[in-house]
FILO-532983 format. One record per residue (C-alpha): residue in three letters; z, x negated, y. Coordinates in steps of 0.2 Angstrom, whole numbers, padded with zeros to 4 digits, always signed. Example, Ala and Ser with C-alpha at 12.3 -4.5 7.8 and 13.67 -1.06 7.14 Angstrom:
REM residues 2
ala+0039-0062-0022;ser+0036-0068-0005;
REM end
This chain:
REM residues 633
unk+0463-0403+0317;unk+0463-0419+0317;unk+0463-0431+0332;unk+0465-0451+0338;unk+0475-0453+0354;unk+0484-0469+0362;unk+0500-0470+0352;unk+0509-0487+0351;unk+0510-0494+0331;unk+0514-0511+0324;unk+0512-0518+0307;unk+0516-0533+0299;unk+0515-0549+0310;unk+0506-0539+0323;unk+0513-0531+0341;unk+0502-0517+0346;unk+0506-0511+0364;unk+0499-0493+0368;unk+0503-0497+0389;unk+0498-0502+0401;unk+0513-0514+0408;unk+0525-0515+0392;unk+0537-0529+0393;unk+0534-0543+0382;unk+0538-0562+0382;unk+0527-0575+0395;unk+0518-0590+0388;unk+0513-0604+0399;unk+0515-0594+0415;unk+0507-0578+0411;unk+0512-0562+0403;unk+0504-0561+0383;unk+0506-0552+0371;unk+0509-0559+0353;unk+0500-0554+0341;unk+0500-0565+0327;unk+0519-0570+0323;unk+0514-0586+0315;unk+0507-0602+0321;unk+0488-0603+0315;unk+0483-0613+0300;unk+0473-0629+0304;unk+0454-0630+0306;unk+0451-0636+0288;unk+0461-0619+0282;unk+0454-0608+0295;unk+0466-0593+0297;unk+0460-0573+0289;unk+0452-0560+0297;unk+0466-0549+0305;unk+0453-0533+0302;unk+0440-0538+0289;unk+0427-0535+0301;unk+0407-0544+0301;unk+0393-0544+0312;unk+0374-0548+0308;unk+0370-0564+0322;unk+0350-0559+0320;unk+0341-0567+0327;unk+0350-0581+0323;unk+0345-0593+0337;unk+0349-0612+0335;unk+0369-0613+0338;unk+0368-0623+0355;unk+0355-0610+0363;unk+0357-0592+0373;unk+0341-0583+0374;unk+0347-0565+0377;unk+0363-0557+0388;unk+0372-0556+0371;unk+0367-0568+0361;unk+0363-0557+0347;unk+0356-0539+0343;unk+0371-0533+0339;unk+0380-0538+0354;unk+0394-0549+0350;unk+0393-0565+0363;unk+0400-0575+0350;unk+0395-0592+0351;unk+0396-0604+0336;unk+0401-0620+0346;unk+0417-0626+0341;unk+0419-0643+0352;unk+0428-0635+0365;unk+0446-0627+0355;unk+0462-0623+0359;unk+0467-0639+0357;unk+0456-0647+0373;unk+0450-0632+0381;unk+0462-0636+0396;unk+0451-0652+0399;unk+0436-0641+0404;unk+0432-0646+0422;unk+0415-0643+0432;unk+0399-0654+0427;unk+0388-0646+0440;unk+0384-0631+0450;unk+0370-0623+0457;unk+0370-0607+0472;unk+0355-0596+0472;unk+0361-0592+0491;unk+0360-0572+0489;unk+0376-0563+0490;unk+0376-0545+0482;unk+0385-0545+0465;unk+0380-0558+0453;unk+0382-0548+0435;unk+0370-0558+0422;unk+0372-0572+0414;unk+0361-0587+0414;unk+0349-0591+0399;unk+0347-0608+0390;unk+0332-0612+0378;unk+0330-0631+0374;unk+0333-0642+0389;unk+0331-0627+0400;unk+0342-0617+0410;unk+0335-0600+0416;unk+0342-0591+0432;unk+0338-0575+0440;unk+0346-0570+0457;unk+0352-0550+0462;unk+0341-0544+0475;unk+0328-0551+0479;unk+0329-0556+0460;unk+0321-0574+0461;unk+0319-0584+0446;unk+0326-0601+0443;unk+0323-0615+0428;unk+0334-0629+0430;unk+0331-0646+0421;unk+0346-0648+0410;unk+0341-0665+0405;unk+0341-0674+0422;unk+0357-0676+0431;unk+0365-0661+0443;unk+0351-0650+0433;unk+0338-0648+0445;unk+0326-0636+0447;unk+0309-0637+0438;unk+0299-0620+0446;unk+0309-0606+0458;unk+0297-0586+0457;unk+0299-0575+0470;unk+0293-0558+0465;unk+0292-0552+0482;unk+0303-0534+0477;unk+0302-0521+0489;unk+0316-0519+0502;unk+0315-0501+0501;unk+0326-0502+0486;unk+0341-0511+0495;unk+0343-0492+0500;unk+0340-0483+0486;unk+0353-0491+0473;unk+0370-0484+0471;unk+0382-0496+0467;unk+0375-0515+0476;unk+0359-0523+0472;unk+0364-0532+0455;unk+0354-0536+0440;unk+0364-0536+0422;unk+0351-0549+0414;unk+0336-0556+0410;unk+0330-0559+0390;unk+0318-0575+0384;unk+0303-0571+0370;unk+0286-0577+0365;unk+0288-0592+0377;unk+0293-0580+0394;unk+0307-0576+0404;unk+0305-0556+0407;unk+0316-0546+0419;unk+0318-0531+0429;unk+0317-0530+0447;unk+0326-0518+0459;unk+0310-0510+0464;unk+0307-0502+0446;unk+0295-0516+0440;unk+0298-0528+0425;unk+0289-0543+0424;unk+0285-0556+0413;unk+0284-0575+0418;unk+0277-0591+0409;unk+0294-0599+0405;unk+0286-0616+0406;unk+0277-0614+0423;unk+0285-0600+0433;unk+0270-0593+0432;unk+0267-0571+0433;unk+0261-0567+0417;unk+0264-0549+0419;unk+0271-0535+0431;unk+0271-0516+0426;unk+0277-0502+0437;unk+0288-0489+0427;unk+0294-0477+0443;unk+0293-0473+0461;unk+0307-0483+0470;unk+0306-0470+0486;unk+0313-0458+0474;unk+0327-0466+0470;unk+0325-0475+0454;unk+0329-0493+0453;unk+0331-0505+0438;unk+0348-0515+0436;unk+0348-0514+0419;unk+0347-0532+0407;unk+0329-0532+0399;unk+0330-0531+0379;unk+0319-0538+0366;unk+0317-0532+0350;unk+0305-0541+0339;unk+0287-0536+0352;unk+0295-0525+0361;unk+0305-0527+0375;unk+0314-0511+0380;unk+0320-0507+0400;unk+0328-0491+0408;unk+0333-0487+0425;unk+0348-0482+0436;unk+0348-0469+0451;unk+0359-0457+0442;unk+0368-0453+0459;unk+0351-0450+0467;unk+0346-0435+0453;unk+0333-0445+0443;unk+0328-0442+0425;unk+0336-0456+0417;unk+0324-0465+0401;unk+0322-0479+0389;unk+0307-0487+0387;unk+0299-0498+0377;unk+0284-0510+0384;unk+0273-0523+0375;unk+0282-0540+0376;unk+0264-0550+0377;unk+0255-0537+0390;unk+0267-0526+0394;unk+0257-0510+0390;unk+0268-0496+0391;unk+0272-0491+0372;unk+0284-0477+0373;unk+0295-0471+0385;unk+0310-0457+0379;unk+0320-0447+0392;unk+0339-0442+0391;unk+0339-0423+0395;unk+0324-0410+0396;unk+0315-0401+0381;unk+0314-0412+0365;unk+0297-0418+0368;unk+0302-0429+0383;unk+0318-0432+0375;unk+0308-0439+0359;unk+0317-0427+0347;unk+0308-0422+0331;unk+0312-0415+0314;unk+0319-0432+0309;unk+0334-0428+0322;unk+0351-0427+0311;unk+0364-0427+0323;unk+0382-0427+0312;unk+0388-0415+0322;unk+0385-0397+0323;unk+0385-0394+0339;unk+0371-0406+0344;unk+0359-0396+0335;unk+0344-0386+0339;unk+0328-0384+0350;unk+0329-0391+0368;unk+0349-0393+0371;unk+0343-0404+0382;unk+0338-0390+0394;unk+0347-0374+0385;unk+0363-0382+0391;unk+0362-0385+0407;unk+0358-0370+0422;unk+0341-0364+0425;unk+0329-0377+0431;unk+0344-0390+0432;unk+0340-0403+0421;unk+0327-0410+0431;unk+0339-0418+0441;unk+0351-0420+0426;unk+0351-0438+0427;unk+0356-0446+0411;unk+0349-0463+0415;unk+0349-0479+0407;unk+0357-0495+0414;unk+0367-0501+0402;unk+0364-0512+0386;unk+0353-0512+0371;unk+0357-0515+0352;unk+0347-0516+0339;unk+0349-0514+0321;unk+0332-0526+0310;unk+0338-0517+0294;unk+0336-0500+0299;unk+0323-0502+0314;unk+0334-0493+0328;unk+0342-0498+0343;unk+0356-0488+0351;unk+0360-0487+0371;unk+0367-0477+0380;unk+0367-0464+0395;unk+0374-0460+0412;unk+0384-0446+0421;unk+0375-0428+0425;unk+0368-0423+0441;unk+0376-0418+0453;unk+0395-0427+0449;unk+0400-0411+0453;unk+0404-0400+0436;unk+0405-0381+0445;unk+0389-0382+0447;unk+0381-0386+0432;unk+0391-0377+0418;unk+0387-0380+0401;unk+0388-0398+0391;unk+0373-0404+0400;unk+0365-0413+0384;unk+0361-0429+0384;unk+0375-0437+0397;unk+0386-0448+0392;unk+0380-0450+0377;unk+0372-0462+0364;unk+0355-0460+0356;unk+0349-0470+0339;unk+0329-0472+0343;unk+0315-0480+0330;unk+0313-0495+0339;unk+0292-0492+0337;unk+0291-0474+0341;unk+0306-0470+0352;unk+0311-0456+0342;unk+0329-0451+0341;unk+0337-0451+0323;unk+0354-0445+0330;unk+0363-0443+0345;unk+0383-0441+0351;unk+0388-0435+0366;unk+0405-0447+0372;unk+0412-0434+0387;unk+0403-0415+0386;unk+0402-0408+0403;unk+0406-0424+0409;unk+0419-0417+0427;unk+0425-0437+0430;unk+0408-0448+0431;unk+0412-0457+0414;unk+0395-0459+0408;unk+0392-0467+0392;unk+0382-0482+0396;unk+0392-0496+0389;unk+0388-0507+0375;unk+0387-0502+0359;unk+0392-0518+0347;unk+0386-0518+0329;unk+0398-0524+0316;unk+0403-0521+0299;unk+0419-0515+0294;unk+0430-0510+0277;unk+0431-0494+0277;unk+0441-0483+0264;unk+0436-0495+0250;unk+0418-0496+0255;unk+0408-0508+0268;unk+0401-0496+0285;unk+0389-0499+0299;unk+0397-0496+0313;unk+0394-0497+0332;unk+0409-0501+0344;unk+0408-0493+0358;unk+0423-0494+0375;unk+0418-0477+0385;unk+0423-0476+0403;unk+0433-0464+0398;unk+0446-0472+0389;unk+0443-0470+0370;unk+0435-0483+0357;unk+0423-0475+0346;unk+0419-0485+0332;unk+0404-0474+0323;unk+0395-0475+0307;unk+0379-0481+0315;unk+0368-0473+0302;unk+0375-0455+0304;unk+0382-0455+0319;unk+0400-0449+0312;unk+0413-0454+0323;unk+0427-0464+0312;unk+0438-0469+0325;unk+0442-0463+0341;unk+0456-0473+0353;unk+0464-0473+0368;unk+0464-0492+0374;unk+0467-0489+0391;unk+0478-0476+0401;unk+0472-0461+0401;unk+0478-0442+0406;unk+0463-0432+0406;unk+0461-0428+0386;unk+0476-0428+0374;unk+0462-0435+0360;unk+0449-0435+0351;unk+0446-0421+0338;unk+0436-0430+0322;unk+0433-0414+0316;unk+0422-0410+0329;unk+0418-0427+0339;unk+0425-0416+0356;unk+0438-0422+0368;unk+0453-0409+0368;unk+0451-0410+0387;unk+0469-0404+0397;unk+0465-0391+0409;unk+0473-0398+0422;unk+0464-0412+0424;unk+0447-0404+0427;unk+0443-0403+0444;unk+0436-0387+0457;unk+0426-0386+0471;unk+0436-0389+0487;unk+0453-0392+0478;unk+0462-0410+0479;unk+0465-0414+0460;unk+0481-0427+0462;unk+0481-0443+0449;unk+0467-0442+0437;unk+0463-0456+0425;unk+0456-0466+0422;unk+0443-0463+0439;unk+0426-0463+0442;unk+0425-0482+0435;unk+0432-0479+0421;unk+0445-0490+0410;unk+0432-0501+0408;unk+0413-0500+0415;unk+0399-0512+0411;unk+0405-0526+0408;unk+0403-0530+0390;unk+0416-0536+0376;unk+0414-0550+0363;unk+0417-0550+0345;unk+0424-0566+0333;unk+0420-0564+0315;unk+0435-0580+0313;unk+0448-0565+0319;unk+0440-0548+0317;unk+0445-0544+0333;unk+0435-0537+0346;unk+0438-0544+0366;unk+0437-0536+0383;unk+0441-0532+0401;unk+0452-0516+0404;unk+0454-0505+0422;unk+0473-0499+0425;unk+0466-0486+0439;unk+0467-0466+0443;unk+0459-0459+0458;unk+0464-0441+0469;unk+0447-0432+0466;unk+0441-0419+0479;unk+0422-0409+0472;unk+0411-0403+0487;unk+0397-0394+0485;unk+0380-0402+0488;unk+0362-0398+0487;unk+0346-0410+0479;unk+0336-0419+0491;unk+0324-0432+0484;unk+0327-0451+0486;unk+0345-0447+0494;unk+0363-0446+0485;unk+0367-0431+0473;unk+0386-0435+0472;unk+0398-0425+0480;unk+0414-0433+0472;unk+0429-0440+0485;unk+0440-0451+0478;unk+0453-0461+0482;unk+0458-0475+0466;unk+0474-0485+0466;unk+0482-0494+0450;unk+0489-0482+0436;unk+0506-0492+0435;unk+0512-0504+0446;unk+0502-0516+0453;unk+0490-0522+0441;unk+0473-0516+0444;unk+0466-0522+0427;unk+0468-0533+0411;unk+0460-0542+0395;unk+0465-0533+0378;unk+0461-0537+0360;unk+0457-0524+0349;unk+0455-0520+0329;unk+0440-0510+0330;unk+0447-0505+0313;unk+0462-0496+0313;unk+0459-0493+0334;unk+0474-0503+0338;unk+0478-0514+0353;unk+0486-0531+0347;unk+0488-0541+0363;unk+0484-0537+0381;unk+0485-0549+0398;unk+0492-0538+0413;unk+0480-0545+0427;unk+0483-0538+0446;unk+0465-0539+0450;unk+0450-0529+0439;unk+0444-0540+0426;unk+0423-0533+0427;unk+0418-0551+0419;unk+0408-0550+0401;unk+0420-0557+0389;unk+0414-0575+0377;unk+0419-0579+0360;unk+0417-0595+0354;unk+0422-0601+0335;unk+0432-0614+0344;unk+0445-0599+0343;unk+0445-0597+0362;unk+0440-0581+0371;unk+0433-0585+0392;unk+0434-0571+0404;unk+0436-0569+0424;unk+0443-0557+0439;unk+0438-0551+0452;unk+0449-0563+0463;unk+0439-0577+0455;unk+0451-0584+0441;unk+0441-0589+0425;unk+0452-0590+0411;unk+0452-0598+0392;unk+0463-0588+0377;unk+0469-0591+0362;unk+0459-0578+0352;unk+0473-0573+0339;unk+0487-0573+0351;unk+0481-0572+0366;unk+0489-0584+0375;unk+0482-0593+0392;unk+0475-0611+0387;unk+0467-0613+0407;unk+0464-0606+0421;unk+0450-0610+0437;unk+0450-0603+0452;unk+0433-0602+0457;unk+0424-0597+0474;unk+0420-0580+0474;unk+0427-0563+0461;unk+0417-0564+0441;unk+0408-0551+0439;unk+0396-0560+0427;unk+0396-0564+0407;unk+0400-0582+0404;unk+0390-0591+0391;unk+0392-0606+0379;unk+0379-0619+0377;unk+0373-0635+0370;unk+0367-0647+0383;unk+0352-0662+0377;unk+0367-0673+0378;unk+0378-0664+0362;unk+0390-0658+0371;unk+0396-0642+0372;unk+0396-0630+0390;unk+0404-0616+0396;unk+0394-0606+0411;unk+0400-0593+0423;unk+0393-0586+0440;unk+0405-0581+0453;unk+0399-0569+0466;unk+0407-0553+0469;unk+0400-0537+0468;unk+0395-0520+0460;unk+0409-0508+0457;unk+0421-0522+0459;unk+0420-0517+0478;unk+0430-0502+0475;unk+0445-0513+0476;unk+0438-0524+0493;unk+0453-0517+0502;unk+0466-0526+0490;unk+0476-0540+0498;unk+0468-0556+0493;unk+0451-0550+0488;unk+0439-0563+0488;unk+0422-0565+0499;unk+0405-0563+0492;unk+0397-0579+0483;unk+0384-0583+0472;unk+0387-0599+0463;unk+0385-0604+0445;unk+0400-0615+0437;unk+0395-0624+0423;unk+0411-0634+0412;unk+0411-0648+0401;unk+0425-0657+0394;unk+0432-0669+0408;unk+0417-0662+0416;unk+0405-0675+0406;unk+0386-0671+0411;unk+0370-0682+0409;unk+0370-0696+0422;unk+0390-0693+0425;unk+0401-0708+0430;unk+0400-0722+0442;unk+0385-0727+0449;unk+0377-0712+0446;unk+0373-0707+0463;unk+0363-0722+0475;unk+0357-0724+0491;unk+0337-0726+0496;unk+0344-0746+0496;unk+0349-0744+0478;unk+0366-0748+0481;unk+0381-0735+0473;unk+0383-0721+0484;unk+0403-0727+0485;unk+0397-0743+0492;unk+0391-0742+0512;unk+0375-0740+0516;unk+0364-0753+0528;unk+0355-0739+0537;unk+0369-0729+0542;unk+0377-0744+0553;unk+0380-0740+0570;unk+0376-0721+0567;unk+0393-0713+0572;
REM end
């Protein structure tokens, strides 16, 4: 049997750590861990691949533009800007910001197409375009979609929204009320609005918007609430409902046909989708979709995947409970599945299977493989032949006690008994928790080192399972949990990782989550924040701090990297707290709520930046007094 667990290895010129809280040298103030033994070459010798691995960037955007959460289909956030490097990184200071005065969890990124700046608030999820060209970017048309209110009390985990994506000259997004809309990037104007649920019953949308060529593809959240969880795809210049593909119930919701191959065994046959579960209980199954979207132009599929079962309590759904926590491949035009892998079978913990799926291509046993990269909550990396869905590695990257691997024979967790939990019984130290080693918050990938970059949780949690009972539009939970760190008293970190060989090379021991998206940028420096508001710049191969700003609220957002009309390259970040993050509001030093937008340039250059730029209604420099303030004390 074989299997992939969390051991620690090293190689040449490279440190792997396996723990959480190993002991290794401090750079600059802050714990790293080296691993590349040698300085890197100069720019005009740039340094090797530590892992061979490549990524398709389609669709190729113009270099100084972000017009999607990730930059790309395949999910990387890799920016090709290089102004800002590790040799001047640690000049970035602010060149403007802008607040979009709510103050739930601010999770999405902003956009930028040509001189534009697009920004769309959590609940009530209005939409902002901001003038980049004129000085302090202001704004050129604010939309408020008027969503319902009834949804504040209907979503599980804060009233966020993940993103927002730019196509065909609109700005189209979800709202929290189970609506996606499309507006006229140029005027603010509504161009579109469709209805895809019933909010009353639970089902909210805080997914990022994704689009694939003229499609743009949406699911919803509510897993906690019961819902049947879906992916669907609508029409990106009327939004016409095209297709719309469930994650459990019998194969024709589920879009499963004679062209569903699963690799393995297991998965196949008529209807898993109900025959595993108990009579009648995959209608509240859950499975929903609320994570990110990739898409793969050569073969036509995208990949996504799927939340915990309903209820979180396992006793009383026996079974594997086909399609949790799991990822589907679909046809991008017809929603059917090709193939599907379930991460966590008869998932006990809540570890869904919603997070990112990140197309690269690696060397593989003398051959090149498509591959999708995927950090589970539950404290593996898969990386998975994307056209088979055969599972080539499997990892521990984070502490973990609940499986002792996984077997690659089979593609199932060797689960250790002790750690699956009964009804009424206090299970002691579980981990990772309900929030996995990591949860949503997406990674990045730098073709320059191979290497693949995100935020880690060092967390366990004392579970206790009640029983509960389905009432429409109300929680279907039933899990108590207490979480504290794993190991000390770091509650998170920032790892890279050889998605490769399944190795962890370097890690940064942070003491608050880090629940940021991470950026790479081909200036060889990785950005990421935590959740006490510190936004950071790496050295991508060694993982060394280059700069640090403490900003005004915790970063639970994805930064991004930008060209502005004046050449110069920004960095952009929202800090406003939120989302899952507030499972750690009782920490000493935990930050208030926010909602504010950082953006960075080198010295903090910006149009219209310098002296004089700001005047009085005389016309005189703002630094010099003002005649019609005299006598005004």
């Amino acid at each position: 049997m074989a299997s992939a667990s969390g051991n620690a290895t090293s190689r040449s010129g490279l440190i792997v750590a396996a723990a959480v809280g190993s002991i290794f040298p401090l750079i600059g103030g802050y714990a790293a861990y080296t691993a590349y033994s040698n300085p890197a070459p100069a720019a005009a010798a740039p340094p090797t691949s530590l892992t061979g691995a490549t990524a398709d960037f389609a669709p190729n955007d113009p270099p100084g533009e972000w017009k999607s959460p990730a930059r790309d289909y395949a999910n990387t956030r890799y920016s090709p800007l290089r102004q800002v490097d590790r040799s001047n990184v640690a000049r970035l200071k602010v060149a403007w910001t802008f607040s979009d005065g709510t103050l739930y969890g601010h999770e999405g990124p902003p956009l930028v197409v040509g001189d534009t700046m697009y920004v769309v608030s959590p609940y009530p999820n209005v939409a902002y375009a901001l003038d980049l060209s004129k000085p302090g970017a202001p704004i050129k048309w604010t939309y408020d979609p008027k969503t319902s209110p009834i949804a504040l009390g209907k979503a599980c985990c804060d009233a966020v929204l993940r993103g927002w994506a730019y196509a065909d000259g609109k700005l189209i997004y979800n709202l929290l009320d189970a609506h996606t809309i499309a507006l006229d990037a140029e005027t603010g104007k509504e161009v579109w609005r469709t209805k895809l649920a019933d909010v009353e019953k639970g089902v909210t949308m805080t997914m990022a918007a994704f689009v694939a060529g003229d499609k743009v593809l949406v699911g919803n959240s509510g897993g906690e609430m019961g819902v049947s969880g879906w992916l669907a795809a609508l029409d990106v210049a009327t939004g016409k409902l095209l297709w719309r593909a469930y994650g459990i119930g019998p194969d024709t919701m589920t879009r499963i046909g004679p062209d569903f191959r699963p690799y393995y065994p297991w998965m196949r046959g008529k209807d898993l989708g109900v025959k595993t579960w108990p009579a009648g209980m995959w209608k509240t199954g859950a499975a929903a979709t609320w994570g990110f979207v990739s898409y793969d132009p050569k073969t036509n599929l995208v990949f996504y995947g799927t939340s915990n079962p309903g209820p979180r309590v396992p006793d009383q759904r026996p079974g594997d409970n086909l399609w949790t926590s799991a990822v589907f491949a679909r046809d991008a035009d017809t929603g059917m599945a090709k193939w599907a892998y379930q991460y966590t079978p008869h998932d006990q913990w809540d570890y869904d299977g919603v997070n990112e799926h990140m197309l690269l291509n690696i060397p593989w046993k003398g051959v090149r493989r498509d591959v999708a990269v995927h950090f589970d909550r539950n404290g593996f990396a898969y990386t998975i032949d994307r056209n088979s869905g055969e599972v080539l590695v499997a990892a521990q990257y984070a502490y973990q006690n609940w499986a002792d691997g996984i077997d690659l024979g089979t593609g199932r967790p060797i689960v250790r008994a002790a750690m699956e939990p009964k009804i009424g019984q206090k299970l002691q130290r579980v981990c990772p928790p309900d929030i996995g080693t990591k949860d949503w918050q997406p990674p990045a990938f730098s073709p320059r080192t191979g290497l693949v970059y995100t935020g880690i949780f060092n967390l366990c949690m004392d579970l206790t399972d009640h029983a509960v009972s389905y009432i429409p539009g109300t929680p279907y939970d039933g899990m108590e949990m207490v979480r504290y760190p794993a190991s000390g008293d770091d509650w998170g970190g920032f790892i890279a990782w050889d998605p490769v060989h399944g190795r962890k090379l370097w890690q940064i021991p942070e003491k608050f989550m880090v629940m940021s998206g991470t950026l790479a940028t081909a200036g060889d420096v990785v950005f990421y924040g935590t959740v006490d508001g510190w936004f950071r710049a790496v050295d991508a191969w060694t993982g060394k701090v280059l700069w640090s700003q403490k900003l005004s609220s915790g970063i639970v957002s994805q930064p991004i990297s930008y060209t502005g009309p004046d050449g110069r390259q920004y960095v952009a970040v929202f800090a406003g707290v939120g989302g899952a993050a507030m499972v750690s509001a009782d920490q000493p030093g935990f930050p208030a709520r926010g909602g504010t937008l950082y953006v960075f340039s080198i010295d903090g250059a910006s149009p219209g930046s310098g002296p004089g730029m700001m005047v009085t209604a005389a016309g005189a420099a703002a630094s010099q007094s003002d005649e019609t303030q005299k006598g005004r004390h």
